[in-house]
C-alpha positions as CSV (number, residue, x, y, z in Angstrom):
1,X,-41.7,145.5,-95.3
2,X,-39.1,144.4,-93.2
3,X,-37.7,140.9,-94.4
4,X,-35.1,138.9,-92.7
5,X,-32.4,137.3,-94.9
6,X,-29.7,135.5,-94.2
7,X,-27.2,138.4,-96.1
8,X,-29.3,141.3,-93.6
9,X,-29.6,139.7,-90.3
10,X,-27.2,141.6,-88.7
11,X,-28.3,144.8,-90.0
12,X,-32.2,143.8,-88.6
13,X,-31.1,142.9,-85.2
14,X,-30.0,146.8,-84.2
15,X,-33.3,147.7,-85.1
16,X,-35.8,145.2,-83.7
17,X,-34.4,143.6,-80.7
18,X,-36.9,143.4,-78.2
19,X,-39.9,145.1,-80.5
20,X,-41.6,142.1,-81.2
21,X,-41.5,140.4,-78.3
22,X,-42.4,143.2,-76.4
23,X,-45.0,144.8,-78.6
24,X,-46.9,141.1,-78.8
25,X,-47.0,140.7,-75.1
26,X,-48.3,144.2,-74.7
27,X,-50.8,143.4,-77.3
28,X,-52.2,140.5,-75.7
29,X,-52.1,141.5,-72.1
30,X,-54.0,144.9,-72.7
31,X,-56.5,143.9,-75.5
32,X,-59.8,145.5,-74.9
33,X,-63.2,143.7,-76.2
34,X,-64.5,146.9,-77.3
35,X,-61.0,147.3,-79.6
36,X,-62.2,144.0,-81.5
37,X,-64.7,144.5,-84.7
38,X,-68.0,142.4,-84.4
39,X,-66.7,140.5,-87.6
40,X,-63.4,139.1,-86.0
41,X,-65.1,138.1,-82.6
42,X,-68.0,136.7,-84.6
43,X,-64.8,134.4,-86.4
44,X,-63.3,133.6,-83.1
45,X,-66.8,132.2,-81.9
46,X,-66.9,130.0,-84.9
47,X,-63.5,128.6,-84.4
48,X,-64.5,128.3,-80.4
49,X,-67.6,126.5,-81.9
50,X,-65.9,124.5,-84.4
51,X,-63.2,122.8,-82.3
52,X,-65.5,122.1,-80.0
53,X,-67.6,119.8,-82.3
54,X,-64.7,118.5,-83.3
55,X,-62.8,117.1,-80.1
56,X,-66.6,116.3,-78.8
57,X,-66.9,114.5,-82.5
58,X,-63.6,112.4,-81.6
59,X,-63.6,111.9,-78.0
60,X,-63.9,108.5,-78.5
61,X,-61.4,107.2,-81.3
62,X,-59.0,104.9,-80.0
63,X,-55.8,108.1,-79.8
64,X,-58.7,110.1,-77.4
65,X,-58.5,107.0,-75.0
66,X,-54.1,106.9,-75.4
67,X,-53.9,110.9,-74.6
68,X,-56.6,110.5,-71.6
69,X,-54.5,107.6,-69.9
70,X,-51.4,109.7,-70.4
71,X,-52.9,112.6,-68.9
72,X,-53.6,110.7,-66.1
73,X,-50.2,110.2,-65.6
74,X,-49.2,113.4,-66.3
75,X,-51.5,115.0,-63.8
76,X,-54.8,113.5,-62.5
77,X,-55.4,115.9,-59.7
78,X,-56.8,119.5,-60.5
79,X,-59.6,121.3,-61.5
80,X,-59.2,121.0,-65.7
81,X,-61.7,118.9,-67.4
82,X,-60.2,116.6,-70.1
83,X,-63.5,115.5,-73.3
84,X,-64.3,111.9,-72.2
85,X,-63.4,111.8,-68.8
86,X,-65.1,112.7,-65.3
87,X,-61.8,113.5,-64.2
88,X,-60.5,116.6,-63.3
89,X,-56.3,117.2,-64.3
90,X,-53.7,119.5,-64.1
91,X,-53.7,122.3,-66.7
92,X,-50.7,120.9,-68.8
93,X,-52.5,117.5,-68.9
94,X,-55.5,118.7,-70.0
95,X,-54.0,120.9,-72.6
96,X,-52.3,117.9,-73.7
97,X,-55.0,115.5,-74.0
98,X,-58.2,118.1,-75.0
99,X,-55.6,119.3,-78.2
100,X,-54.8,115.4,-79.0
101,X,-59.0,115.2,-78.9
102,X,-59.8,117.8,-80.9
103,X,-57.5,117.4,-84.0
104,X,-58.0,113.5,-83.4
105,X,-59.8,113.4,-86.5
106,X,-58.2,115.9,-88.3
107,X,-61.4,117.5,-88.5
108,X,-60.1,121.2,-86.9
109,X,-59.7,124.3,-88.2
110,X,-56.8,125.7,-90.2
111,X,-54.9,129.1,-91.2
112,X,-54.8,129.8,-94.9
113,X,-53.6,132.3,-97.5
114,X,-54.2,131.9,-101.0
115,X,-54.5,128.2,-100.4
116,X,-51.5,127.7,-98.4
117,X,-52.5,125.9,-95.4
118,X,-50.4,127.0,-92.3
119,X,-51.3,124.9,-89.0
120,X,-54.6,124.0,-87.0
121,X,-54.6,127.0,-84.3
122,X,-58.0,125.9,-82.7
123,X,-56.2,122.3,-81.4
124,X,-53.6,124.3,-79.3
125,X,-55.4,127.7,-78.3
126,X,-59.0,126.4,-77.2
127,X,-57.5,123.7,-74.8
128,X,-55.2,126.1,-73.4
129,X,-57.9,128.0,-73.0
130,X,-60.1,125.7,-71.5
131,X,-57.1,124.9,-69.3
132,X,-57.4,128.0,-67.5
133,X,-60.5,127.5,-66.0
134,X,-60.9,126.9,-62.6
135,X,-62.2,128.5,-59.4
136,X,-62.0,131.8,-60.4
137,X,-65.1,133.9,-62.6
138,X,-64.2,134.1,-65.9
139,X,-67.0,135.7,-68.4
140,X,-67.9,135.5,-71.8
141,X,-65.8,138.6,-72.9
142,X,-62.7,137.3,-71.5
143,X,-62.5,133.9,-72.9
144,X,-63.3,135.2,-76.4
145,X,-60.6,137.8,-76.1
146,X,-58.2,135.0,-75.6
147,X,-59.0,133.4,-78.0
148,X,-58.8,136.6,-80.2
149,X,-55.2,137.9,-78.6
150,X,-54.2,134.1,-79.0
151,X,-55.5,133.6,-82.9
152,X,-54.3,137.3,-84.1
153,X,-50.6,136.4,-83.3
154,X,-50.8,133.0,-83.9
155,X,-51.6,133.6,-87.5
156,X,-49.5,136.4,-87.9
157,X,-46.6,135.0,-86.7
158,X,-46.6,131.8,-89.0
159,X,-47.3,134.0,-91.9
160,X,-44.4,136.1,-91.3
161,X,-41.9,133.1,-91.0
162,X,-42.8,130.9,-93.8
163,X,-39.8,129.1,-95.4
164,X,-38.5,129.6,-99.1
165,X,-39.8,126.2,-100.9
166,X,-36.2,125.1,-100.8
167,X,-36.1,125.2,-96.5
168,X,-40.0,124.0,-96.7
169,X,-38.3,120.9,-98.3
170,X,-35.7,120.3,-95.4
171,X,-37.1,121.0,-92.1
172,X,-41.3,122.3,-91.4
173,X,-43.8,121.8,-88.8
174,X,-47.3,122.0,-89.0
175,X,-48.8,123.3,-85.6
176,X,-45.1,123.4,-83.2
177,X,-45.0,127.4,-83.9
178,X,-49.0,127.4,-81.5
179,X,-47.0,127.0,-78.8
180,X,-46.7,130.9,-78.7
181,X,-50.6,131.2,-79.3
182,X,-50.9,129.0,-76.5
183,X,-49.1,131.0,-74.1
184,X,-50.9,134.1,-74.6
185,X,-54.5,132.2,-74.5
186,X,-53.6,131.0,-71.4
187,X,-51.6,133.9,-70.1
188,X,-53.9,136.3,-70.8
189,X,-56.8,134.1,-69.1
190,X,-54.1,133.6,-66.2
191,X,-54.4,137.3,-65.3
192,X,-50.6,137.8,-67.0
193,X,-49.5,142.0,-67.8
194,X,-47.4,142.8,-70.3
195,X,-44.2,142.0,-68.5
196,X,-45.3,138.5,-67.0
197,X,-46.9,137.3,-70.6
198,X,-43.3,138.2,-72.3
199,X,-41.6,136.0,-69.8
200,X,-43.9,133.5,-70.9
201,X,-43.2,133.7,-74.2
202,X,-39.2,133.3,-73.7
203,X,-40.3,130.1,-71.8
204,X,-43.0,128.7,-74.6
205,X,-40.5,129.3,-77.4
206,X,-38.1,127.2,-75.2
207,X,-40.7,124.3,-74.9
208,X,-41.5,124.2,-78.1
209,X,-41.5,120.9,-80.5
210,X,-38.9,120.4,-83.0
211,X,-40.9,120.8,-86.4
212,X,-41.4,117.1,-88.1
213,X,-43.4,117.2,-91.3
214,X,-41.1,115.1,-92.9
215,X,-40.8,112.6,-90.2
216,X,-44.1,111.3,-90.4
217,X,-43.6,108.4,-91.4
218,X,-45.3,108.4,-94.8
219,X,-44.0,105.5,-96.9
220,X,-43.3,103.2,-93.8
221,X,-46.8,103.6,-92.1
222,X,-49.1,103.9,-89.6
223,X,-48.4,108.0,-90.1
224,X,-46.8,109.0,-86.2
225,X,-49.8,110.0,-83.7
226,X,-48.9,113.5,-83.0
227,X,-49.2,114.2,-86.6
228,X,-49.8,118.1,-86.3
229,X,-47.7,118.7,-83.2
230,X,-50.9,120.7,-81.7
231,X,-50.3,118.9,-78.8
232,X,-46.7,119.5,-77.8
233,X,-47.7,123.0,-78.2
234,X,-50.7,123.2,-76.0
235,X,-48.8,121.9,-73.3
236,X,-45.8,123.9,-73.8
237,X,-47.9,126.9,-74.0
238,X,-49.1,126.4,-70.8
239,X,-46.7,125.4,-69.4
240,X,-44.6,128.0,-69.9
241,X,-47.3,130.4,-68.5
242,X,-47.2,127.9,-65.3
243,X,-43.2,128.2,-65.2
244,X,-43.3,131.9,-65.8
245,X,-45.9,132.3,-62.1
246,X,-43.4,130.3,-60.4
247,X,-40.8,132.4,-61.4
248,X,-39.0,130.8,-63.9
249,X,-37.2,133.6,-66.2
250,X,-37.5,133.2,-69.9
251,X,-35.9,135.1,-72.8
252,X,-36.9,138.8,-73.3
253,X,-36.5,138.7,-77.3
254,X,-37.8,135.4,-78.3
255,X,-39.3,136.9,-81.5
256,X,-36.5,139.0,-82.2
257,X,-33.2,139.2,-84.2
258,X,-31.2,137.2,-86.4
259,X,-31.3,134.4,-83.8
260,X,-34.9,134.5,-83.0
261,X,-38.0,132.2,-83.1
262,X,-38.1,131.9,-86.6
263,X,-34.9,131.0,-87.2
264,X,-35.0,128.2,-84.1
265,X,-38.2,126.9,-85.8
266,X,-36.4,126.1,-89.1
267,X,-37.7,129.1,-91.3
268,X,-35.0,130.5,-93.5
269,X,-37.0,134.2,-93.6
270,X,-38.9,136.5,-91.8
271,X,-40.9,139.2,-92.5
272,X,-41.1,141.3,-88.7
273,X,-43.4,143.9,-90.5
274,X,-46.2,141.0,-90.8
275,X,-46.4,140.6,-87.0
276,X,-46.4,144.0,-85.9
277,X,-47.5,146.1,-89.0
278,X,-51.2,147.1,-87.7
279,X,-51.6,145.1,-85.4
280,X,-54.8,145.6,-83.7
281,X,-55.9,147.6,-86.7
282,X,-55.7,144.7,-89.4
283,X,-57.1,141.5,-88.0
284,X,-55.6,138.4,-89.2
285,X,-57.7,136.3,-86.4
286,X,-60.6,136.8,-89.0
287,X,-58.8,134.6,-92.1
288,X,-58.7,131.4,-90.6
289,X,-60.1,128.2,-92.4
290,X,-62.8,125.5,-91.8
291,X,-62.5,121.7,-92.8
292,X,-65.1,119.7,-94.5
293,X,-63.7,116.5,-94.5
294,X,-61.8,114.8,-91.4
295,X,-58.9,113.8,-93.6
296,X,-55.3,115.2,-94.1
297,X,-55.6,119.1,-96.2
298,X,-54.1,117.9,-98.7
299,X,-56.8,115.4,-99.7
300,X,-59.8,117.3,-99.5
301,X,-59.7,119.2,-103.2
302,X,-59.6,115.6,-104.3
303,X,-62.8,114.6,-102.0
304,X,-64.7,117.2,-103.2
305,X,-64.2,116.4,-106.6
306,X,-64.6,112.9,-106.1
307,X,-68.0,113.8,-104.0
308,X,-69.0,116.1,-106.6
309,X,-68.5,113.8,-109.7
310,X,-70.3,111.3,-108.1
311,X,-73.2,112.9,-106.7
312,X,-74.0,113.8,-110.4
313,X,-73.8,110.2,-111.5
314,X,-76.0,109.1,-109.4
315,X,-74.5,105.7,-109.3
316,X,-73.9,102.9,-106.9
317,X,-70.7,102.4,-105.3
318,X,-71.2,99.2,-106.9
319,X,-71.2,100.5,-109.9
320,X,-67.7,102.1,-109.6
321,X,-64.9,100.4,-111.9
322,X,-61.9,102.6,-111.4
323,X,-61.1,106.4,-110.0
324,X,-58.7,108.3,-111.7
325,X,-57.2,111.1,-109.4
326,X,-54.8,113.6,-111.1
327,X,-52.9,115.6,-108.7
328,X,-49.5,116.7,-107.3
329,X,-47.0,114.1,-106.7
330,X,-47.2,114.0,-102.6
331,X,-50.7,112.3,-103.1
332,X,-48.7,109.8,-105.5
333,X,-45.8,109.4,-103.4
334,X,-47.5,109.4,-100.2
335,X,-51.0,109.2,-99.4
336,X,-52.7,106.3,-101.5
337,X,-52.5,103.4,-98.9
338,X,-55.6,101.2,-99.8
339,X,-55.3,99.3,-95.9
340,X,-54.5,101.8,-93.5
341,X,-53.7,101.1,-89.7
342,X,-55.5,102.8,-87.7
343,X,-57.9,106.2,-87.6
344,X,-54.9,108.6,-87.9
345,X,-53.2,106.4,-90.7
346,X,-56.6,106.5,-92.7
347,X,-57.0,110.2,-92.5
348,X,-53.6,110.2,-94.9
349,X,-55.4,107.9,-97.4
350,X,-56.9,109.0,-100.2
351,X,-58.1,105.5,-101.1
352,X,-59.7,105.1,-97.8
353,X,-61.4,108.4,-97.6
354,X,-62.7,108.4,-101.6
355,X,-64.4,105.0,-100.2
356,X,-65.9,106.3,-96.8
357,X,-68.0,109.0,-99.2
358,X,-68.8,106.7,-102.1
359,X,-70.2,104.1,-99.0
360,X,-72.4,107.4,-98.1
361,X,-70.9,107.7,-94.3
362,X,-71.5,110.9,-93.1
363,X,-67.9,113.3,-92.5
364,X,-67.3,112.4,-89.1
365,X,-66.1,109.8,-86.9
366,X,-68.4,107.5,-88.9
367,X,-65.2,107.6,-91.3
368,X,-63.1,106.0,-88.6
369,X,-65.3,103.3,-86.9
370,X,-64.3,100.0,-86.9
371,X,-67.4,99.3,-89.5
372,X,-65.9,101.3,-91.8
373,X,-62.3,99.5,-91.6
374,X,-64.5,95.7,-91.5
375,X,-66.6,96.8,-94.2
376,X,-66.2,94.7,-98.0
377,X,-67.7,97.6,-99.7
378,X,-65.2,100.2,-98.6
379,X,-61.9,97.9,-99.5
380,X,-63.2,97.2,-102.4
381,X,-63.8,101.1,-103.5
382,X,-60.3,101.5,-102.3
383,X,-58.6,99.5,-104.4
384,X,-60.0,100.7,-107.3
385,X,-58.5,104.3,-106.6
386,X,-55.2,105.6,-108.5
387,X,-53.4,108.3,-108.4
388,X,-51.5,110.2,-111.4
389,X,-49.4,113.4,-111.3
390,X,-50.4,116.8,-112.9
391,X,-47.4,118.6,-113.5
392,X,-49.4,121.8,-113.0
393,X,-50.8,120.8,-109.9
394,X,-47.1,119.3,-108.7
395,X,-45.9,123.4,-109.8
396,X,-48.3,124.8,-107.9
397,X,-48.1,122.7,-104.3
398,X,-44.2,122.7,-104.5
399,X,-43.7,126.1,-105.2
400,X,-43.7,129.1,-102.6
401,X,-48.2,128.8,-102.8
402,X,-48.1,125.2,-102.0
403,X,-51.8,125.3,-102.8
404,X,-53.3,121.4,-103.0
405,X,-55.6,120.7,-105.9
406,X,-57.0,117.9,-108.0
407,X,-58.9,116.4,-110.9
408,X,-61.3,113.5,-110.4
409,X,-63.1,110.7,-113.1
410,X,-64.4,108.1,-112.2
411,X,-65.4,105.3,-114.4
412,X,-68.7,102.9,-114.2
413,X,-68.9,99.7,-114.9
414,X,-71.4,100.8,-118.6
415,X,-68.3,102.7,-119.3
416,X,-69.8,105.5,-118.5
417,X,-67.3,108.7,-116.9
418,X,-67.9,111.5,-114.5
419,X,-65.3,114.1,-113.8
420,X,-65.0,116.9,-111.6
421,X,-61.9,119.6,-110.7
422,X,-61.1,121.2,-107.7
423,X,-58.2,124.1,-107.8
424,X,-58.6,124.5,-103.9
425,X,-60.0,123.0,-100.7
426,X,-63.4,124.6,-99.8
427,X,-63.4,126.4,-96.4
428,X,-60.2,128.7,-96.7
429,X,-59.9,132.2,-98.1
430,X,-60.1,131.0,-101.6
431,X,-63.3,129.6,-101.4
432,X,-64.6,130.4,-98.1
433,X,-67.3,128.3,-96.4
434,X,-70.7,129.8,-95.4
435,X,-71.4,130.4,-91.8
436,X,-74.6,127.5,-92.4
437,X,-72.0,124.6,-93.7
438,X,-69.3,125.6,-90.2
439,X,-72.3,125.3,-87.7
440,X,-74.0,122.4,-89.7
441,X,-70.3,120.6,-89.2
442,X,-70.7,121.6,-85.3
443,X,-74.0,120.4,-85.0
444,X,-73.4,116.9,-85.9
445,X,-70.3,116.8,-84.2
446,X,-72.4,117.8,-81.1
447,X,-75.2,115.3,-82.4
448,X,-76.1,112.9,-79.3
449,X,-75.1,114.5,-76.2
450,X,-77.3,114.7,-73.4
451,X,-77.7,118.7,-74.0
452,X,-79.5,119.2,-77.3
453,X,-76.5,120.8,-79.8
454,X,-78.7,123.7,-81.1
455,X,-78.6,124.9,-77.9
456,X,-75.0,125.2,-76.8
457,X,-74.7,126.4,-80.4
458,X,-76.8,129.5,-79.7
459,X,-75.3,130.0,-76.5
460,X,-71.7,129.8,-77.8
461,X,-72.5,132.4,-80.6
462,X,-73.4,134.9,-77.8
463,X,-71.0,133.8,-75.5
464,X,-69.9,137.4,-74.5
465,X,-73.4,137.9,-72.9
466,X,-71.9,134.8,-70.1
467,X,-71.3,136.3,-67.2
468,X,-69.1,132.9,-66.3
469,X,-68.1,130.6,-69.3
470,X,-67.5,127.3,-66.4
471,X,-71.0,126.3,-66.1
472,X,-71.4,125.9,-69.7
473,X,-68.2,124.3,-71.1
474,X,-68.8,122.1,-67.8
475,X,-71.8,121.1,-69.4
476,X,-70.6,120.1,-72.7
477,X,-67.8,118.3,-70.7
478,X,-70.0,116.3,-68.5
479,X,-72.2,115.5,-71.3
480,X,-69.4,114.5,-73.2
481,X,-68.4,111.7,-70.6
482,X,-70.6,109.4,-72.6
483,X,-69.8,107.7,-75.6
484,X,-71.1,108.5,-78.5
């Protein structure tokens, strides 16, 4: 292994300076489909799938309508398609506004070891994706091997620069570090070789988003709008790729050294070994993570439990007279506001969430419509929700696993109680979801558009077999136009 400290940088930089860089570039530019196991493009397809649902799913919360109007500003003229809109935009616009879309009910997919969540990749790396489409062919094969290129590094690279839980408690960001996994998506989709996509990636880590987890306004509230950063990163990403055609020049050793990428992005460590070491032999792309619930991470061990404890009771919300959550101290602390703002604000509520399942709505945007925030029943759930620490729980989500968990009883009104535990949210490597519950999730995130959403389904899990991918993401565009 090849760790970064502080006491070794200088030692490190002789011998990687311009390794990563240049070997990730390389990577991506020259990928071959036929290099890629079935299993890991099979997992890209269901991420491609997934993130699709999902921006389709919240094309029409009131954040969707904010990022369209500022891509119009940004750039209404080109040949990008934005979910929503019968517009056509720039590349950067779109990226912008299709990654604001698809994360806009924090419903999108994840990166996760041993519990640790570590960004939502699909946000930033399908819209730039999607950005690159335009008059020229591009098939099946190629858009899933950008997607692939684009995943393995992203995940790798994240991995390799988490913080010490001391630095994760000064400076973090959730999704700023996609900007790189943007860059290649688009790059390699752009027709970039190993040279041109490096350039790109000096540029990208340039354009990059300060990290801002702990600006997110949590006990002044509504939490801030670009909660995950997966924005910012799409359209530096591409961007960069953009600036990089026109000749822009970028740094040549972004990755590298004592100085490098990890460093700029707040990370105290880095482990250069976990980005390189077998890399297109090991496939990280393949251990990404699903979501379940359209709600903050960190809240779904405690929505399972809840769901699970009171799916056995049997009982009406009614019938609920208090709900006992034991968990680590950041729920406490942070995420138990009974009235929240707005859709983003209530997707960091736990009180507002718990009372979206016991009020039987559906995981969805049905969580977020303004029936839910006018309806009696759903306040009055809330308020009945509180929050204790478990200092065992606190250990294990402030320590170096930061894994979420929770404890759930809830109370009737006969003094009855119904309890349930969770030690880690269903979907990620821990407990991995089943193919069935990921393309059940897509197909009622697809439910209602004009082209029935078993059938882009089947067509997106053989997507290879397109000989152009336009016609059919033009399809789910167009039939996205309406609303839901």
């Amino acid at each position: 292994m090849s760790s970064i400290a502080p006491s070794e940088a200088s030692a490190h930089t002789a011998r990687t300076t311009g390794n990563i860089t240049d070997a990730v570039a390389a990577f991506a530019a020259g990928l071959a489909f036929e290099a890629v196991p079935e299993r890991v493009v099979h997992r890209i397809r269901l991420h491609l799938i997934d993130t699709l649902g999902c921006a389709v799913a919240g094309r029409d919360v009131d954040l969707s309508g904010q990022a369209r109007a500022v891509a119009s500003r940004m750039g209404g003229a080109g040949t990008a398609r934005v979910f929503g809109s019968e517009g056509r935009f720039s590349p950067t616009a779109a990226a912008f506004a299709n990654a604001v879309i698809a994360n806009a009910l924090d419903f999108d997919d994840g990166f996760e070891i041993a519990g640790k969540g570590m960004g939502h990749p699909g946000s930033s790396l399908v819209p730039a994706a999607l950005a690159a489409l335009g008059p020229e062919v591009v098939s099946g094969r190629d858009f899933l091997l950008a997607l692939v290129a684009a995943y393995e590094v992203n995940n790798r690279l994240i991995l390799a620069m988490q913080p010490s839980a001391e630095r994760f408690e000064q400076v973090y960001g959730i999704a700023q570090h996609q900007a790189i996994g943007a860059a290649l998506a688009h790059g390699r989709l752009s027709g970039l070789d190993g040279r041109r996509m490096r350039n790109a990636l000096g540029l990208a880590g340039a354009l990059t988003p300060l990290p801002s987890l702990h600006k997110y306004n949590w006990l002044t509230r509504p939490i801030i709008s670009l909660k995950d950063g997966v924005a910012p990163a799409a359209q530096a990403g591409v961007q960069a790729v953009m600036m990089s055609e026109a000749g822009f020049v970028g740094s040549v050793d972004m990755l590298d050294g004592p100085q490098g990428y990890w460093r700029m992005i707040g990370s105290d460590r880095f482990d250069a070994s976990v980005v390189t070491g077998g890399l297109g032999a090991e496939w990280f792309a393949a251990r990404g993570s699903f979501k379940l619930y359209p709600a903050c991470r960190w809240l779904a061990p405690a929505l399972e439990a809840f769901e699970a404890a009171f799916a056995a009771a049997g009982r009406p919300c009614e019938a609920i007279a208090s709900v006992d959550v034991a968990s680590f101290g950041v729920i406490a602390d942070k995420l138990m506001e009974c009235r929240p703002a707005n859709a983003v604000d209530a997707q960091f509520s736990l009180p507002f969430t718990i009372a979206a399942l016991a009020t039987g709505r559906a995981p969805g945007p049905e969580w977020f419509a303004p029936a839910a925030f006018a309806d009696p029943a759903m306040r009055d759930v809330a308020t009945k929700v509180r929050a204790t620490v478990d200092p065992e729980m606190d250990r294990l989500m402030n320590g170096e696993t930061r894994l979420p968990s929770a404890r759930v009883a809830i109370t009737f009104a006969d003094g009855s109680v119904f309890a349930h535990h969770v030690g880690a949210p269903l979907g990620g490597e821990a407990r991995a979801a089943p193919d069935s519950a990921i393309l059940d999730k897509a197909a009622r995130n697809l439910h209602g558009l004009d082209v029935p959403a078993d059938r882009i389904v089947r067509r997106l899990l053989a997507l290879e077999a397109e000989p152009d991918v336009r016609p059919l993401m033009d399809d789910i565009f167009t039939a996205a136009v309406r609303p839901a």
